[in-house]
N, CA, C and O atoms as a GROMACS GRO file, in nm:
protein
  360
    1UNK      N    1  -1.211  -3.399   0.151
    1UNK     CA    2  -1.097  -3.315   0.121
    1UNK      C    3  -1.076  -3.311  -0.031
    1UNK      O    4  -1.050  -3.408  -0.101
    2UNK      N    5  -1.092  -3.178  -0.072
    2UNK     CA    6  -1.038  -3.131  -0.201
    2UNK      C    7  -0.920  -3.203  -0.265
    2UNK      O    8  -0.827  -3.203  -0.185
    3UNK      N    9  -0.888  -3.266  -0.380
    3UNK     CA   10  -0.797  -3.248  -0.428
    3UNK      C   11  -0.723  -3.169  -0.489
    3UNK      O   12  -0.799  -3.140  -0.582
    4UNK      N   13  -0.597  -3.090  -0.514
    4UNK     CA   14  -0.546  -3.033  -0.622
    4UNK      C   15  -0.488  -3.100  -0.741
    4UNK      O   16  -0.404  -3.190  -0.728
    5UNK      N   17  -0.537  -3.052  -0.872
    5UNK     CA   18  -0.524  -3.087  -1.000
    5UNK      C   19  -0.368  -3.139  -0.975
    5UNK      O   20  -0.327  -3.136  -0.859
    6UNK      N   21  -0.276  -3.188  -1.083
    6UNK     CA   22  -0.144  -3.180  -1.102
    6UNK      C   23  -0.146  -3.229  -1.226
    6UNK      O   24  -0.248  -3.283  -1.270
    7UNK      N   25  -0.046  -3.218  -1.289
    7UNK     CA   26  -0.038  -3.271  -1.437
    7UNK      C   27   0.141  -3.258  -1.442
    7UNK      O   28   0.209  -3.172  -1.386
    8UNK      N   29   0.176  -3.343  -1.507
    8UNK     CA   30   0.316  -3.336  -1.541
    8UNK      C   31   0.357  -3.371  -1.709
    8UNK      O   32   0.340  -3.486  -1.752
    9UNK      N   33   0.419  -3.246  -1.812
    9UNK     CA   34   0.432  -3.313  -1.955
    9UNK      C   35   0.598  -3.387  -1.978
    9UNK      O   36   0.711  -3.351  -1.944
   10UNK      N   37   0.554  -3.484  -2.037
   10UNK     CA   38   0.681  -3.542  -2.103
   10UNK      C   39   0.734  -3.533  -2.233
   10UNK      O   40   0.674  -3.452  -2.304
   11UNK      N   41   0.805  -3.577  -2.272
   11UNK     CA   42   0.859  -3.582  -2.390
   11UNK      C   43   0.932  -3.683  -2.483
   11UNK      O   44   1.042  -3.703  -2.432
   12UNK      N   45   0.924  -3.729  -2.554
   12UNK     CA   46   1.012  -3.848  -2.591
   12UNK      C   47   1.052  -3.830  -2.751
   12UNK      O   48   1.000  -3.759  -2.836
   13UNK      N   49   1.160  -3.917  -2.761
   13UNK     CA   50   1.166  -3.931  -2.880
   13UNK      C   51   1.340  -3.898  -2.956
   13UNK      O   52   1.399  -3.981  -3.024
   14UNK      N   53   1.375  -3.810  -2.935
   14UNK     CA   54   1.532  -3.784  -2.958
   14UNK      C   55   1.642  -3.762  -2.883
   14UNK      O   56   1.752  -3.717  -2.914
   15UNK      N   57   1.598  -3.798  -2.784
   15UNK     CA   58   1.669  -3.843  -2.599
   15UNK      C   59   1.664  -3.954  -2.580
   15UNK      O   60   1.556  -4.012  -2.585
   16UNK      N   61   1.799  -4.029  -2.548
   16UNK     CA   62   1.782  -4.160  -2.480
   16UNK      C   63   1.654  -4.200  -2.384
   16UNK      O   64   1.598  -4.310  -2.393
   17UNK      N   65   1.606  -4.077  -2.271
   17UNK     CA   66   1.498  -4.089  -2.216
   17UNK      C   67   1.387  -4.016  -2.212
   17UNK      O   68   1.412  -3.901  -2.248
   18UNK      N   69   1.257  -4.034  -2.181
   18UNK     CA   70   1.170  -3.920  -2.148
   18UNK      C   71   1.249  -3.790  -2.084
   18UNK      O   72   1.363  -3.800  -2.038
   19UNK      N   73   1.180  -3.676  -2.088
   19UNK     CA   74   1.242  -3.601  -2.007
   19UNK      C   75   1.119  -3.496  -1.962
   19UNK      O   76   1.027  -3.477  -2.042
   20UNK      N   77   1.122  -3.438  -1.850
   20UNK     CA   78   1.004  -3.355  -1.817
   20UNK      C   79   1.010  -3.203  -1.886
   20UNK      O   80   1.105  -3.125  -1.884
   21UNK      N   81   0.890  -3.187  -1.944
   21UNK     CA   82   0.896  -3.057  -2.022
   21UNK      C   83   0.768  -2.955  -1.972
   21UNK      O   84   0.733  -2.843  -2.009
   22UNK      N   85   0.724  -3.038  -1.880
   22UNK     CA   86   0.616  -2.935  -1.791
   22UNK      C   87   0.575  -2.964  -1.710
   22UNK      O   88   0.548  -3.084  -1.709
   23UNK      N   89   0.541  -2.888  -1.591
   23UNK     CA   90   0.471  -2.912  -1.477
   23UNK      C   91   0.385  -2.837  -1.374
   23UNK      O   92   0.422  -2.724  -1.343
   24UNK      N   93   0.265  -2.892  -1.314
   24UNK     CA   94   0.210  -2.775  -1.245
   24UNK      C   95   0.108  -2.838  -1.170
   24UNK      O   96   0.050  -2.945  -1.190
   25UNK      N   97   0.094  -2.732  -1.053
   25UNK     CA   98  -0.066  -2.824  -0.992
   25UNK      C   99  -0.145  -2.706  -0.991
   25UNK      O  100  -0.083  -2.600  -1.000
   26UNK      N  101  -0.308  -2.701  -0.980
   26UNK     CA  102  -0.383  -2.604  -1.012
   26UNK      C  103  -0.445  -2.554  -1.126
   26UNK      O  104  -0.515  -2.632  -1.191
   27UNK      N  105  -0.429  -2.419  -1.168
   27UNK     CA  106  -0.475  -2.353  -1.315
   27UNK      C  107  -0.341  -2.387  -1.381
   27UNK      O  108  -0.344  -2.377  -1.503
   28UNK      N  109  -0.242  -2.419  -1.335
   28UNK     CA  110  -0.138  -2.468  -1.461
   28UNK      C  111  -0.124  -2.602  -1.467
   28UNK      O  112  -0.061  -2.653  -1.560
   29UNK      N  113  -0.171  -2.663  -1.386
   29UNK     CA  114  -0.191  -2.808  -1.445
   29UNK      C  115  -0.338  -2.793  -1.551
   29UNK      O  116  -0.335  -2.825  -1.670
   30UNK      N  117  -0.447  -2.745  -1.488
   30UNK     CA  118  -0.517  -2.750  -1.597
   30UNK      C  119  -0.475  -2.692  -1.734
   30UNK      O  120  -0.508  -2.751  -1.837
   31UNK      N  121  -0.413  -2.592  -1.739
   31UNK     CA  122  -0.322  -2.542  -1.876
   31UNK      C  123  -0.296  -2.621  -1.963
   31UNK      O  124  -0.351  -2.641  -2.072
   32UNK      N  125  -0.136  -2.710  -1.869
   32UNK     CA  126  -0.102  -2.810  -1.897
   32UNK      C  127  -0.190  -2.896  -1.996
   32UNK      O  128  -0.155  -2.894  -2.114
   33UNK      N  129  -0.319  -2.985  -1.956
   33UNK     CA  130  -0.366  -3.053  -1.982
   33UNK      C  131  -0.446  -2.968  -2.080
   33UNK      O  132  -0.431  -3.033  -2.184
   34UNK      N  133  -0.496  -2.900  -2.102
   34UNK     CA  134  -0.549  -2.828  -2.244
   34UNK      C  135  -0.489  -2.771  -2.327
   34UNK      O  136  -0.532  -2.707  -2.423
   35UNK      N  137  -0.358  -2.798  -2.284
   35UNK     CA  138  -0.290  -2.788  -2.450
   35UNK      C  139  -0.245  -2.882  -2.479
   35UNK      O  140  -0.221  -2.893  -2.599
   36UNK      N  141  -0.210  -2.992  -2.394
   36UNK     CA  142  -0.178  -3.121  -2.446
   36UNK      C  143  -0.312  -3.164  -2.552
   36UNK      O  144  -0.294  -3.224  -2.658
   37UNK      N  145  -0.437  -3.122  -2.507
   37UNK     CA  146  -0.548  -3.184  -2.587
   37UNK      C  147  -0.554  -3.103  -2.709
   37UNK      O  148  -0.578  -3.168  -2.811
   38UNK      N  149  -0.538  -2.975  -2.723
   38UNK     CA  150  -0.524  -2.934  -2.842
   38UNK      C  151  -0.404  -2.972  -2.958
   38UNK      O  152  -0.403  -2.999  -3.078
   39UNK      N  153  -0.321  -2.960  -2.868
   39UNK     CA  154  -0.177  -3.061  -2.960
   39UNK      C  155  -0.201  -3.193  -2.968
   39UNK      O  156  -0.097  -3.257  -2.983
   40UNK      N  157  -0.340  -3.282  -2.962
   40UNK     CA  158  -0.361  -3.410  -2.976
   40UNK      C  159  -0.266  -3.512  -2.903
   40UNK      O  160  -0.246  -3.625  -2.946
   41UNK      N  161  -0.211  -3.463  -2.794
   41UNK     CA  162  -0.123  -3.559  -2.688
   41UNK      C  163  -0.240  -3.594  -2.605
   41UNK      O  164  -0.332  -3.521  -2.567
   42UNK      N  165  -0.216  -3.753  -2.577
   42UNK     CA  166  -0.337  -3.838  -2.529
   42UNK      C  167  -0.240  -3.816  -2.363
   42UNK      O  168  -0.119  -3.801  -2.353
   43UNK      N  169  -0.331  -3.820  -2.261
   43UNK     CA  170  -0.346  -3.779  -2.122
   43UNK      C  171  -0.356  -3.926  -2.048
   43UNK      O  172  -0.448  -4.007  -2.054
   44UNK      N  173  -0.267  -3.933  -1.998
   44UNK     CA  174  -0.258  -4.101  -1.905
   44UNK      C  175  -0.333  -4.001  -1.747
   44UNK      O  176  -0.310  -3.882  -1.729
   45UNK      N  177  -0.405  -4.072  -1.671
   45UNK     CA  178  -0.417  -4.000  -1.517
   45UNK      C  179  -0.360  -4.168  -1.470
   45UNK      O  180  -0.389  -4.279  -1.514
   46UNK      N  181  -0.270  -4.126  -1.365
   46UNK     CA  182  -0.218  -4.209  -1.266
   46UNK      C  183  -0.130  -4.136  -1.202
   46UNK      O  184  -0.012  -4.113  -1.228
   47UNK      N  185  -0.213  -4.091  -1.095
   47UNK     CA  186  -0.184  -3.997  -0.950
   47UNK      C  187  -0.015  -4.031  -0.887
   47UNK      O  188   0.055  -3.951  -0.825
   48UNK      N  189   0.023  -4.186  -0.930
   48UNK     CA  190   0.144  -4.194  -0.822
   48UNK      C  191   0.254  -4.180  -0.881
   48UNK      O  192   0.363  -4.145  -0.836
   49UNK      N  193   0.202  -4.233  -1.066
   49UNK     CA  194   0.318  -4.163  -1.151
   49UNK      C  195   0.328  -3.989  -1.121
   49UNK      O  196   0.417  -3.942  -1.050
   50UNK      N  197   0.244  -3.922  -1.173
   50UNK     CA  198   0.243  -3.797  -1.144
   50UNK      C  199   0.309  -3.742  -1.036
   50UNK      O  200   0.376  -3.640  -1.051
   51UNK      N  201   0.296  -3.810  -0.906
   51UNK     CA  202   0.357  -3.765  -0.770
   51UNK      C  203   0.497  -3.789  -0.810
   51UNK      O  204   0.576  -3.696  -0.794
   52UNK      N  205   0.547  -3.924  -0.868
   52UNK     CA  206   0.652  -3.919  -0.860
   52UNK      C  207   0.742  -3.811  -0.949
   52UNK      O  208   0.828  -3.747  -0.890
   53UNK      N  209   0.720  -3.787  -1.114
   53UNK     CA  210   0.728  -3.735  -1.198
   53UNK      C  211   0.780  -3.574  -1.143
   53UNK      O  212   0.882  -3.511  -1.172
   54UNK      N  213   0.683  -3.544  -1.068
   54UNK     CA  214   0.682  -3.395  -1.036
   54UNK      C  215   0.775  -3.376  -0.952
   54UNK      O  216   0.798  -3.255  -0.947
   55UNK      N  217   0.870  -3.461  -0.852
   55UNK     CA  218   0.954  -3.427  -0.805
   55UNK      C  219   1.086  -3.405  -0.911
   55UNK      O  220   1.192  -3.394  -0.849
   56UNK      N  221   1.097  -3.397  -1.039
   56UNK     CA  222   1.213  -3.355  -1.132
   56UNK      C  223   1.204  -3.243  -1.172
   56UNK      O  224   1.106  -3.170  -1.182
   57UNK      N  225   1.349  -3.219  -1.207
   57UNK     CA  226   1.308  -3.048  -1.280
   57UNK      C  227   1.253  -3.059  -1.379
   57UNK      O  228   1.228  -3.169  -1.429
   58UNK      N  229   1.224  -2.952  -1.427
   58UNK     CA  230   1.225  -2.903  -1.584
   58UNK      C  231   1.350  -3.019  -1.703
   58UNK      O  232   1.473  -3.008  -1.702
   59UNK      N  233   1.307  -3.073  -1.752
   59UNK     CA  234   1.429  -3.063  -1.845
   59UNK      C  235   1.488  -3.178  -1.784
   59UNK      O  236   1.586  -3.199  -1.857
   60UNK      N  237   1.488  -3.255  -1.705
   60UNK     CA  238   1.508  -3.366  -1.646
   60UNK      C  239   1.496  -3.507  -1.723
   60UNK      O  240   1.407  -3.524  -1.807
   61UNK      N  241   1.552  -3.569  -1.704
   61UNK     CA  242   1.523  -3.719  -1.787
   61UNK      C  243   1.490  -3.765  -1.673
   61UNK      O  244   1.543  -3.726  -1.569
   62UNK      N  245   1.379  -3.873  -1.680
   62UNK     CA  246   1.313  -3.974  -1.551
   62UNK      C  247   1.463  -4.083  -1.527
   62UNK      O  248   1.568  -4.116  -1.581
   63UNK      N  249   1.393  -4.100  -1.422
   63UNK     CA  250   1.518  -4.178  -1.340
   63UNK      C  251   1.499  -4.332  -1.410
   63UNK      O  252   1.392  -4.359  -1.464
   64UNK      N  253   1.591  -4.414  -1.405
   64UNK     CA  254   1.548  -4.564  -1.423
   64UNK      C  255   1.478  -4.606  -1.359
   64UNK      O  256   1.412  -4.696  -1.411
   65UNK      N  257   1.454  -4.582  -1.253
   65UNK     CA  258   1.299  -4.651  -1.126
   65UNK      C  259   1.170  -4.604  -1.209
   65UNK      O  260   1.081  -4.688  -1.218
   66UNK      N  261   1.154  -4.506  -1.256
   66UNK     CA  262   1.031  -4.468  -1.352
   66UNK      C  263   1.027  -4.549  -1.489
   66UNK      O  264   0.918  -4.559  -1.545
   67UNK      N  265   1.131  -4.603  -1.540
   67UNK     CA  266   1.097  -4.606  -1.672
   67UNK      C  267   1.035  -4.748  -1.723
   67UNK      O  268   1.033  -4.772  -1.844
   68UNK      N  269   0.987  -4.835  -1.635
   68UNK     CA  270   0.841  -4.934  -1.638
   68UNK      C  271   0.738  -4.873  -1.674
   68UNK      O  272   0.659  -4.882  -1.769
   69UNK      N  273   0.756  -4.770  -1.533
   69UNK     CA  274   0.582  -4.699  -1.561
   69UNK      C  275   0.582  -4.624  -1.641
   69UNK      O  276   0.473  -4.610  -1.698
   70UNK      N  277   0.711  -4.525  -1.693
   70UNK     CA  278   0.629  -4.427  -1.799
   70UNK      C  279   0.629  -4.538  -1.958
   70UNK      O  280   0.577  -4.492  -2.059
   71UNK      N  281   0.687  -4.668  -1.962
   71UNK     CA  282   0.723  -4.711  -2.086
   71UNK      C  283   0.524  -4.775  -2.093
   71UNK      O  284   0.461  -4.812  -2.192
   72UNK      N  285   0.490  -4.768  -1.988
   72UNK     CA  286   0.362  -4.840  -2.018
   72UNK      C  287   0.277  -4.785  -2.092
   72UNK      O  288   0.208  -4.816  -2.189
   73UNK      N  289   0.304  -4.651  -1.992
   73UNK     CA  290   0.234  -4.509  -2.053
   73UNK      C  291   0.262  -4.505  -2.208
   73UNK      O  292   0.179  -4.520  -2.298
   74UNK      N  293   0.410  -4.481  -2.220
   74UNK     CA  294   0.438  -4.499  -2.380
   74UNK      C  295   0.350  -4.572  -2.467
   74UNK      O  296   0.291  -4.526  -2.565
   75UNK      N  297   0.347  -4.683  -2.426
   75UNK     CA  298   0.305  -4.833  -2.508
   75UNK      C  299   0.190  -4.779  -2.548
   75UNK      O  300   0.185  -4.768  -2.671
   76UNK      N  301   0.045  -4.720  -2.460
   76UNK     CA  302  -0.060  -4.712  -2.469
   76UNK      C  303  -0.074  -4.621  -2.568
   76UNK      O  304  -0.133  -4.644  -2.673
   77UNK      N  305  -0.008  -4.487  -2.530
   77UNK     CA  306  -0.028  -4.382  -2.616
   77UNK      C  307   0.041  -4.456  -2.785
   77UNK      O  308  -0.044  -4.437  -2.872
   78UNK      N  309   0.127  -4.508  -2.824
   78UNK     CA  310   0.169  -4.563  -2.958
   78UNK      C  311   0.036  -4.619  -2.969
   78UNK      O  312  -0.040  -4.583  -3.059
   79UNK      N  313  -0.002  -4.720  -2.868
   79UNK     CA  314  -0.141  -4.837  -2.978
   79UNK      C  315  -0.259  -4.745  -3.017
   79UNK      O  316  -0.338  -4.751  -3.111
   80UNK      N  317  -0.244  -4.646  -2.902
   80UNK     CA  318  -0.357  -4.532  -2.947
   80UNK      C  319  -0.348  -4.487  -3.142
   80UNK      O  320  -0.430  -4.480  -3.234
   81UNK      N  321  -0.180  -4.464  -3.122
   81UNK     CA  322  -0.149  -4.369  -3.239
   81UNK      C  323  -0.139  -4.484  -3.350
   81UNK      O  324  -0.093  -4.464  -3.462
   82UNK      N  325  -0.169  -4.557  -3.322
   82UNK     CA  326  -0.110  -4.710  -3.439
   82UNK      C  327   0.050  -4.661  -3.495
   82UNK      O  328   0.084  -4.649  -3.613
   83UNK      N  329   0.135  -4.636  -3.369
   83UNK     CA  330   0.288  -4.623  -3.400
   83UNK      C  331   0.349  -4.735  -3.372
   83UNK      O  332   0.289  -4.817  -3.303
   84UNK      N  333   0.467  -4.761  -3.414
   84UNK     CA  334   0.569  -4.841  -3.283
   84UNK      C  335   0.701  -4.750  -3.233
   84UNK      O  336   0.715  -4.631  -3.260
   85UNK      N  337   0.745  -4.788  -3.194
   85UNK     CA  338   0.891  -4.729  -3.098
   85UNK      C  339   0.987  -4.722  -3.219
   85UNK      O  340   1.007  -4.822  -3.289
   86UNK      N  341   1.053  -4.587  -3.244
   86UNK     CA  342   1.067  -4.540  -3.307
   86UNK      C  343   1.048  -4.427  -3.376
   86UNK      O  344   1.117  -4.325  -3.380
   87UNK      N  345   0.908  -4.462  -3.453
   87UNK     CA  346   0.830  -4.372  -3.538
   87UNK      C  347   0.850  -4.243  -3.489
   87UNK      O  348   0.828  -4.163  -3.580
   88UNK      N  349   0.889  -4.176  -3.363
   88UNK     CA  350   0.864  -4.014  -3.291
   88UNK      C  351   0.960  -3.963  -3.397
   88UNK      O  352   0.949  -3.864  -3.470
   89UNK      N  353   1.102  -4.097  -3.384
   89UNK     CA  354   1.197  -4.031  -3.427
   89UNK      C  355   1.203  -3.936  -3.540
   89UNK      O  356   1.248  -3.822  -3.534
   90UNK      N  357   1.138  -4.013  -3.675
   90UNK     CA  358   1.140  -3.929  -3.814
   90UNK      C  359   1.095  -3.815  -3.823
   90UNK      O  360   1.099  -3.755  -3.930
   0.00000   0.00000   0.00000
């Protein structure tokens, strides 16, 4: 059985929390994910975050039950960027 793509974008940085700023399964998840790569946003895949993620709207801040898993996500993408928590802000 086929899978369908999904991708969900976040956002951080001048919000108390992440908040969802895109979403899609299919040719707009693939979208999604090729413009994140052109805008140099690094791509976490973890299917159960995603499942969960995608049940918010648009424009949504993640719930506190998410914010382990997306802070992990966070963490990785900063050591990627040699940032720390903060830095989005300036």
């Amino acid at each position: 059985m086929k899978r369908t793509r999904e991708a969900v974008a976040l956002a951080y940085g001048k919000q108390e929390a992440p908040i969802v700023t895109a979403k899609g399964s299919g040719e707009l998840a693939l979208a999604i994910i090729e413009e994140a790569k052109k805008q140099g946003v690094y791509i976490a895949q973890d299917a159960q975050l995603v499942q969960a993620l995608s049940r918010l709207d648009l424009e949504q801040e993640i719930p506190r039950d998410l914010y382990v898993a997306v802070a992990v996500v966070l963490s990785w993408a900063y050591w990627l960027k040699d940032m720390k928590p903060g830095d989005e802000k300036r």
